[in-house]
N, C-alpha and C positions, 0 to 999 in steps of 0.2 A: 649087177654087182655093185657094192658100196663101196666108194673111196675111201681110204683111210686117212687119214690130217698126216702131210707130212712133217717133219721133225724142227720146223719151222713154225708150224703156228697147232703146236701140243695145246692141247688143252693143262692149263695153268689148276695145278691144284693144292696152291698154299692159298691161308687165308690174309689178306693184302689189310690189316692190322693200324695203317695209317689214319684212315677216318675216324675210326675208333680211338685211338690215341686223340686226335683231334675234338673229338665232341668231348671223352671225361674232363682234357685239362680246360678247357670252355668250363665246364659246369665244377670243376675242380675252383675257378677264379670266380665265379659267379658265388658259390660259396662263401668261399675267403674272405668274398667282401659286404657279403648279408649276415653272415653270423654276427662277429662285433653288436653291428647294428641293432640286431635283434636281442641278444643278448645283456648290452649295456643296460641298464637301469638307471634312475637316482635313489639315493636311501630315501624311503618314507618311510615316518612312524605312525602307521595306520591305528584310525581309533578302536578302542576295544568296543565289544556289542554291550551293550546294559538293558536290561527289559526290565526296570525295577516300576512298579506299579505307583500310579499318583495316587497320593493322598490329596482328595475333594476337600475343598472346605466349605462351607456353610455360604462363603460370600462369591464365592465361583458364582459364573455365568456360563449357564448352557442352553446352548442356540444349539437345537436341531433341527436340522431338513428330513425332510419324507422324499419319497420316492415322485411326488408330484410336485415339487419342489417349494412346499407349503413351509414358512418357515417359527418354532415354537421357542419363546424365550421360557425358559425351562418348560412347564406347561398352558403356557399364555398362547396361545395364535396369534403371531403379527400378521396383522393386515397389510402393510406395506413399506416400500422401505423408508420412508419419511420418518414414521414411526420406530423401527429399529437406532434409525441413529440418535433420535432423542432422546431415546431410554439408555443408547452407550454413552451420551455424551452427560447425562447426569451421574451414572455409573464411575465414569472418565473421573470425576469433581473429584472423587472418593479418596482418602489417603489410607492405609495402602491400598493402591488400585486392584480390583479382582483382577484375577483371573479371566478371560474369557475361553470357553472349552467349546468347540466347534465337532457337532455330532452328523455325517451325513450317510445318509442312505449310499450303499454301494452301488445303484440302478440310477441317482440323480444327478442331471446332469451338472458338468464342471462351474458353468455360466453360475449358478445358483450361490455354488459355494465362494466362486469368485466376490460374485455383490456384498455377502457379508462380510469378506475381506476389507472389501473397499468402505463398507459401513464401518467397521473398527477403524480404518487408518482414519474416514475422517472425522471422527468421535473423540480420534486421540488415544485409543487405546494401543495400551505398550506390551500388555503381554495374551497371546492367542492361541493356543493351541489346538489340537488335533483328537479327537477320543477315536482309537481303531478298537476293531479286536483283538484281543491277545495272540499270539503264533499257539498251534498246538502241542503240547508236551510231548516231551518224548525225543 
């Protein structure tokens, strides 16, 4: 025969609502005080995008890397860097200074393009730039 629970220890069957109360206002104050935070900003006037295309001029200098990291002042082959900064540092003499346009191979490594960097600063040259390809239309 089964005993039945006497009227002393009933089985309880509301649901006991306390822990729950407890954990939302925890994540209720956890809230409260991330939002702000996360929401504050300061104003920025971010730049607008321009992709307007260079016009080359006749007196630019373009240095390109290959992919073997072989480096051509427009189509001359420098042999080394000795040579690269001699030809910028007469380049440099020039009033108004060209332009120098830096072309490299997407496969070559960073090291490469760095050296001609550092061949510009010490030649003196002021203005360097980057030739990429255009983004696609559309």
């Amino acid at each position: 025969m089964i005993k039945i629970p006497s009227d002393d220890h009933d089985i309880m069957s509301a649901i006991n609502t306390t822990p729950l109360v407890d954990v939302m206002l925890v994540l209720l104050i956890i809230f409260l005080m991330t939002i702000p935070v996360a929401v504050q900003t300061h104003s920025v006037v971010l730049p607008k995008e321009t992709n307007l295309p260079r016009v080359t001029k006749p007196e630019d200098i373009n240095i390109s890397v290959n992919q073997k990291g072989n480096v051509f002042w427009n189509d001359y082959l420098i042999k080394n860097d000795r040579e690269l900064v001699d030809r910028l540092k007469t380049v440099s003499q020039q009033s108004p200074q060209p332009e120098v346009h830096i072309r490299g191979d997407q496969e070559v490594e960073y090291e490469s393009i760095a050296k001609i960097l550092l061949d510009c600063q010490r030649a003196g040259i002021t203005k360097v730039g980057f030739l990429t390809e255009p983004p696609p239309k559309g």
